[in-house]
C-alpha positions in Angstrom: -108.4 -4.1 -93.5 -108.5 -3.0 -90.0 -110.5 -5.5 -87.1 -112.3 -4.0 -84.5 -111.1 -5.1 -81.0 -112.8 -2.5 -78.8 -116.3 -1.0 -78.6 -117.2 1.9 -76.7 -121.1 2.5 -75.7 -122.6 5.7 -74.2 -125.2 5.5 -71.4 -126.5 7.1 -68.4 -126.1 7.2 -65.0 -129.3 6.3 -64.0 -131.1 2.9 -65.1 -134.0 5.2 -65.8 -138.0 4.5 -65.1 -137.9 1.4 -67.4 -136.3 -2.0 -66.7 -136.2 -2.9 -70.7 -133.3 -0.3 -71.0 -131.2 -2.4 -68.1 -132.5 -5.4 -69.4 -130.8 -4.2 -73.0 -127.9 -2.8 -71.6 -127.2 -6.3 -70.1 -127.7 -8.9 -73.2 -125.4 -5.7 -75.4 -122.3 -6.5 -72.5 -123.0 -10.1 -73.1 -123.4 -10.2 -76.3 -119.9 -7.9 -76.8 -118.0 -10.5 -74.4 -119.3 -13.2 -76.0 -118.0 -11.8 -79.7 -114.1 -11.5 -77.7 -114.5 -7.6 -78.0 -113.0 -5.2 -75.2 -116.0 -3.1 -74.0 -114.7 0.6 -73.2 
């Protein structure tokens, strides 16, 4: 079986009218570097 080393997420260029979206964004990154994942 195959182990996932990388992870690629989509998001805009803007942080948009509502900080819970930048908050989100934030704990996904650490949460990825934390797990030893390459984030794309």
């Amino acid at each position: 079986m195959n182990t996932i080393r990388s992870i690629c997420v989509y998001c805009g260029s803007s942080p948009g009218r509502d900080e819970t979206y930048a908050k989100a964004g934030h704990l996904l990154g650490r949460s990825i570097a934390k797990s030893g994942l390459r984030l794309i």
